[in-house]
N, CA, C and O atoms as a GROMACS GRO file, in nm:
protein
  268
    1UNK      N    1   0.084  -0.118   0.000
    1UNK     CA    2   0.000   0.000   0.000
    1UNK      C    3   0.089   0.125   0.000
    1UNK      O    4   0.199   0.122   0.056
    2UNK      N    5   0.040   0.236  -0.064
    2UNK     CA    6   0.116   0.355  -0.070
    2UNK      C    7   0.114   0.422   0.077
    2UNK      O    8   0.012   0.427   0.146
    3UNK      N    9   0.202   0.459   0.105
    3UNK     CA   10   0.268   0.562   0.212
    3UNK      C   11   0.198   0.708   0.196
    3UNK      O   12   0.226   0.785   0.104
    4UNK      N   13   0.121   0.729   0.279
    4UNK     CA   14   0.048   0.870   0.248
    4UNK      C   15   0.197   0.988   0.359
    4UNK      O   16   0.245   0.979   0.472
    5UNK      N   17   0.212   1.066   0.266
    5UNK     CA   18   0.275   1.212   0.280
    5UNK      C   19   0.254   1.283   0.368
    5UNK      O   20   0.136   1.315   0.353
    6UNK      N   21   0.296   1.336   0.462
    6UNK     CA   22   0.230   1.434   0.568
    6UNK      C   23   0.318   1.566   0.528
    6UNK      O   24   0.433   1.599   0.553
    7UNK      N   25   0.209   1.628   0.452
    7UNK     CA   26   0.224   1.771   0.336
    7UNK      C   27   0.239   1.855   0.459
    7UNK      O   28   0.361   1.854   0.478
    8UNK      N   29   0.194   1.913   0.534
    8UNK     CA   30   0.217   1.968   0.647
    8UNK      C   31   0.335   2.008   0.722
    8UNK      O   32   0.361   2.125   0.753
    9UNK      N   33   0.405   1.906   0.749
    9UNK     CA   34   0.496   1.856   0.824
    9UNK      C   35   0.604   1.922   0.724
    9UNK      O   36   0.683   2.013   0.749
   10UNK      N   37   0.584   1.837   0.582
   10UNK     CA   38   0.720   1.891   0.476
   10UNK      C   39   0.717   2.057   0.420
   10UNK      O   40   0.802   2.119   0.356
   11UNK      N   41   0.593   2.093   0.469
   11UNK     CA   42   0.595   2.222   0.413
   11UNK      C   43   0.636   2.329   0.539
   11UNK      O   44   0.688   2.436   0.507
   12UNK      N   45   0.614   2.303   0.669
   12UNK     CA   46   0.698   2.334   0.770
   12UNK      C   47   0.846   2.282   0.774
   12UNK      O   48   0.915   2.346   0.854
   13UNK      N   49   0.906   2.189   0.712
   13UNK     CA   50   1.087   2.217   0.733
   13UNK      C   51   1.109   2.287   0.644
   13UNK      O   52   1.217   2.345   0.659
   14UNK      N   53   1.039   2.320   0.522
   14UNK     CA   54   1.104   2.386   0.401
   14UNK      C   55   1.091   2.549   0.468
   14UNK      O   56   1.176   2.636   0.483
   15UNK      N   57   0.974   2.546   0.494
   15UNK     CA   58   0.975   2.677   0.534
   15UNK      C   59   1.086   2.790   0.681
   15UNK      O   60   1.142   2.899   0.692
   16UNK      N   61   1.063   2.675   0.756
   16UNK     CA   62   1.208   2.667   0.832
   16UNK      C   63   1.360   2.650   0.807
   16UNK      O   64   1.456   2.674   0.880
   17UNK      N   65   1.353   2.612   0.707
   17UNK     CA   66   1.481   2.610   0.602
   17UNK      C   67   1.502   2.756   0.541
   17UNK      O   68   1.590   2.841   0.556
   18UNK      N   69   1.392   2.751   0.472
   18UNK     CA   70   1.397   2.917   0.400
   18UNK      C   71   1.405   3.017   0.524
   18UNK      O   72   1.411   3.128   0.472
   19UNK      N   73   1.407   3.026   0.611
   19UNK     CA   74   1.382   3.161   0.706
   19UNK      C   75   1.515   3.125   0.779
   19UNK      O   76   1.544   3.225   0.846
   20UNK      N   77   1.620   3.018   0.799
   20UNK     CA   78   1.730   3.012   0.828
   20UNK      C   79   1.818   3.054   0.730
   20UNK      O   80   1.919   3.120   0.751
   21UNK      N   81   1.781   3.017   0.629
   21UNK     CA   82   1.887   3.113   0.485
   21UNK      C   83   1.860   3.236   0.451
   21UNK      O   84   1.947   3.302   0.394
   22UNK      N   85   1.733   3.290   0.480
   22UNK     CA   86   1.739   3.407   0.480
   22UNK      C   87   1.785   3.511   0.564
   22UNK      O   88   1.795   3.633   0.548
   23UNK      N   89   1.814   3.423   0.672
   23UNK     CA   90   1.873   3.531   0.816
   23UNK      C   91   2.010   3.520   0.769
   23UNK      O   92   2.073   3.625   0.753
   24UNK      N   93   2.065   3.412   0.744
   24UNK     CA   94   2.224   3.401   0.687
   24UNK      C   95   2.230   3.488   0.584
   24UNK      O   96   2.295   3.588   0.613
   25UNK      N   97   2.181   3.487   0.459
   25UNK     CA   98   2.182   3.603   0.375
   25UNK      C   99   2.208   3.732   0.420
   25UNK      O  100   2.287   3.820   0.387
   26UNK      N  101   2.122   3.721   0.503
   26UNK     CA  102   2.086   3.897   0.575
   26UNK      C  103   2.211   3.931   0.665
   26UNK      O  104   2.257   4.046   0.665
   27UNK      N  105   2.271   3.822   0.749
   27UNK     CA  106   2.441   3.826   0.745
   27UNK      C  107   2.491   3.864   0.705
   27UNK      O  108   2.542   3.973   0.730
   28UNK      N  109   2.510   3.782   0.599
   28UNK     CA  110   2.641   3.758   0.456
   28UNK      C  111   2.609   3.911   0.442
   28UNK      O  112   2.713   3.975   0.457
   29UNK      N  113   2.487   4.001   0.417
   29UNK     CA  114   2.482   4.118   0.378
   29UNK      C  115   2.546   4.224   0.426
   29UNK      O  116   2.608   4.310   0.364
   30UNK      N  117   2.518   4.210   0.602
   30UNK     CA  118   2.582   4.316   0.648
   30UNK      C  119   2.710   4.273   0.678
   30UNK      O  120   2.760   4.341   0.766
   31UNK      N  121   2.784   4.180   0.633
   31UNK     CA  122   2.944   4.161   0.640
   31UNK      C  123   3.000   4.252   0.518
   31UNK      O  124   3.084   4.341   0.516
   32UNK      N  125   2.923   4.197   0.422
   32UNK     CA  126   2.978   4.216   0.310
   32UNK      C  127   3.017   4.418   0.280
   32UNK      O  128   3.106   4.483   0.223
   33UNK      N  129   2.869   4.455   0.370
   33UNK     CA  130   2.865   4.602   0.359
   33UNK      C  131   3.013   4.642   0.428
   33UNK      O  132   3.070   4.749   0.408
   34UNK      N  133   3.050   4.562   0.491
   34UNK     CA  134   3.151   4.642   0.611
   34UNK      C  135   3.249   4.600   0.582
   34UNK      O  136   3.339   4.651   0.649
   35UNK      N  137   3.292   4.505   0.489
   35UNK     CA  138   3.392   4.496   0.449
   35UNK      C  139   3.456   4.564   0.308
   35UNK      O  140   3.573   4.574   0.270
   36UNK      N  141   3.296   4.617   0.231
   36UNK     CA  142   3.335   4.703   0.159
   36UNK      C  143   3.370   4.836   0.173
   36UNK      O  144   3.421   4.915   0.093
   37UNK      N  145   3.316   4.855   0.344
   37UNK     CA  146   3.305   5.002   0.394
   37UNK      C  147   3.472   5.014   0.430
   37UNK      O  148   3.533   5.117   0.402
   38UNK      N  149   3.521   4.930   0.479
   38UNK     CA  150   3.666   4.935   0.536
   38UNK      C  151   3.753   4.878   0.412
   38UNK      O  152   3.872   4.869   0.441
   39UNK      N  153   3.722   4.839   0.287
   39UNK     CA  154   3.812   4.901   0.159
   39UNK      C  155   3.830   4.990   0.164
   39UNK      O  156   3.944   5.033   0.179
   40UNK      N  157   3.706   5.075   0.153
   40UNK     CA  158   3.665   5.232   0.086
   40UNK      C  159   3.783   5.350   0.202
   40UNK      O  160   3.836   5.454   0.166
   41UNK      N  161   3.791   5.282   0.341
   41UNK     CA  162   3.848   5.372   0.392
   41UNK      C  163   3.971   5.315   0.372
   41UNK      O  164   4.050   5.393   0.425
   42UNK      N  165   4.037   5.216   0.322
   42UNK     CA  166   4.184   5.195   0.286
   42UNK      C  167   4.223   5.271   0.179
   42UNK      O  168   4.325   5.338   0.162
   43UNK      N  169   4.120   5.248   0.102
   43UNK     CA  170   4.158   5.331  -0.058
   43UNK      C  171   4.164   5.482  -0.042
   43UNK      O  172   4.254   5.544  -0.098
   44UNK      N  173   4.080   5.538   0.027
   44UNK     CA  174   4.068   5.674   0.091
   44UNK      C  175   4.234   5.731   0.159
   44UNK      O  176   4.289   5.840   0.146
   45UNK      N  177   4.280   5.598   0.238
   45UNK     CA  178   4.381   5.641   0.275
   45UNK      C  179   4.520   5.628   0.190
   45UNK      O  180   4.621   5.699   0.200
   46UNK      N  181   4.503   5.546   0.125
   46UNK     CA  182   4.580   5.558  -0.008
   46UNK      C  183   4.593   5.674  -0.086
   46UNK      O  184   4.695   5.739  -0.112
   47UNK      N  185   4.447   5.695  -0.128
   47UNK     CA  186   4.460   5.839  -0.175
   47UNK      C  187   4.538   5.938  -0.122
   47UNK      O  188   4.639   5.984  -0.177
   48UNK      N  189   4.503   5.964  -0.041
   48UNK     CA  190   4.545   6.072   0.072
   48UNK      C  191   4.683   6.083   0.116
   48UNK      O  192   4.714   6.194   0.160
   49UNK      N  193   4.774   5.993   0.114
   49UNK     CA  194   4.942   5.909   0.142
   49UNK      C  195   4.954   6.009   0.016
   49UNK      O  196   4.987   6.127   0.013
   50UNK      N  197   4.908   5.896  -0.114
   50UNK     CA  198   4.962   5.963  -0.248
   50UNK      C  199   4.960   6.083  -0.294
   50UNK      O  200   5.031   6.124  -0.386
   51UNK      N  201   4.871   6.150  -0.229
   51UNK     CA  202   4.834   6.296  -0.271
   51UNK      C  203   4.974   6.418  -0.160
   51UNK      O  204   5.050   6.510  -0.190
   52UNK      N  205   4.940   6.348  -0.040
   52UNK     CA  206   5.050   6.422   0.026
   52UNK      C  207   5.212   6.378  -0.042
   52UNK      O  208   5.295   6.451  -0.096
   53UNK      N  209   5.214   6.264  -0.022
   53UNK     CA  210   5.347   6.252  -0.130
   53UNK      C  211   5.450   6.271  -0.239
   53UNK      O  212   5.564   6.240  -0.274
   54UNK      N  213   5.317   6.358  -0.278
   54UNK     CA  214   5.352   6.394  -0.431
   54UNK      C  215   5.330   6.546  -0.425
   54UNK      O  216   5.361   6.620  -0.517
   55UNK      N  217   5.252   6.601  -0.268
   55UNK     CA  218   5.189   6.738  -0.351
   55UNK      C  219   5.078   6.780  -0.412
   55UNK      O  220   5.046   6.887  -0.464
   56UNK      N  221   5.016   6.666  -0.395
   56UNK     CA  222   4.869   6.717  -0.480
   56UNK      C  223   4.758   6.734  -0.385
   56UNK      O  224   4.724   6.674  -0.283
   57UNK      N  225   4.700   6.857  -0.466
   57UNK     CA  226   4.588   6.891  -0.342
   57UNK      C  227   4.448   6.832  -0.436
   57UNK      O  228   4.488   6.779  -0.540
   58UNK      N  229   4.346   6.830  -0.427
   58UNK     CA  230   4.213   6.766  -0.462
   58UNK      C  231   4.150   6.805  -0.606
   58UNK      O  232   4.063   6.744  -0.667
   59UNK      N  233   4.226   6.940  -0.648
   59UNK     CA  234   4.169   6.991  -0.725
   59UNK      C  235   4.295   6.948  -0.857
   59UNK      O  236   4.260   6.939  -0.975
   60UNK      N  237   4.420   6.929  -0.817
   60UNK     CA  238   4.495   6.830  -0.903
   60UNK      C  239   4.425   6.727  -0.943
   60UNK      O  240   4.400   6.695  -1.059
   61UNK      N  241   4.397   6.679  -0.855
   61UNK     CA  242   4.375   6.502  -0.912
   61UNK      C  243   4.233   6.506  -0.977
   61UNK      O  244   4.204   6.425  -1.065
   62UNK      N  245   4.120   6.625  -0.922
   62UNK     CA  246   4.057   6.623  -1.035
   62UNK      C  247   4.057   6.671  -1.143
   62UNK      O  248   3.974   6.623  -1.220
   63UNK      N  249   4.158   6.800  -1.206
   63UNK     CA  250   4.204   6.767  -1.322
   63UNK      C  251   4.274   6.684  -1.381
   63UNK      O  252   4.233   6.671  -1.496
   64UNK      N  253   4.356   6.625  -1.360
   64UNK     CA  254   4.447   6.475  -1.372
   64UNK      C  255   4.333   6.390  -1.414
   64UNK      O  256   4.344   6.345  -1.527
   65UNK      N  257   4.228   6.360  -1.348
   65UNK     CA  258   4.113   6.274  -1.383
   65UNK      C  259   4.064   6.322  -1.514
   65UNK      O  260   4.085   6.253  -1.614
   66UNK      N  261   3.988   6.454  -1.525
   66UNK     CA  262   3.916   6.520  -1.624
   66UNK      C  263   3.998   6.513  -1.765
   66UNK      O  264   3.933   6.504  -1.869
   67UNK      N  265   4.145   6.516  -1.770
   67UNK     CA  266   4.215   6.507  -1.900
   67UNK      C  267   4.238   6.397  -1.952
   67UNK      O  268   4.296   6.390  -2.060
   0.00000   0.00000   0.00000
């Protein structure tokens, strides 16, 4: 005889599944923000090294850019 399904049951782990990957997502998200945020201030400080280094004030480098 066939094995009857308890639809219920399987549609509660899936759904408990999905709401555990979505909190991980929602993680992964705000890592990801903060690790792009603390590039942005490396590159910032890069800039800023190179610009004193050389002499250039802001309005150099945006002509340097513009040409």
């Amino acid at each position: 005889m066939a094995r009857v399904a308890n639809y219920d049951e399987k549609i509660k782990k899936v759904s408990e599944k999905i709401e555990k990957k979505q909190s991980e997502i929602k993680a992964l998200k705000a890592e990801l923000e903060s690790v792009k945020e603390k590039q942005a201030k490396v590159q910032y400080a890069e800039l800023l090294e190179y610009m004193q280094a050389n002499n250039l004030s802001a309005k150099d480098i945006l002509e340097l850019i513009k040409d």
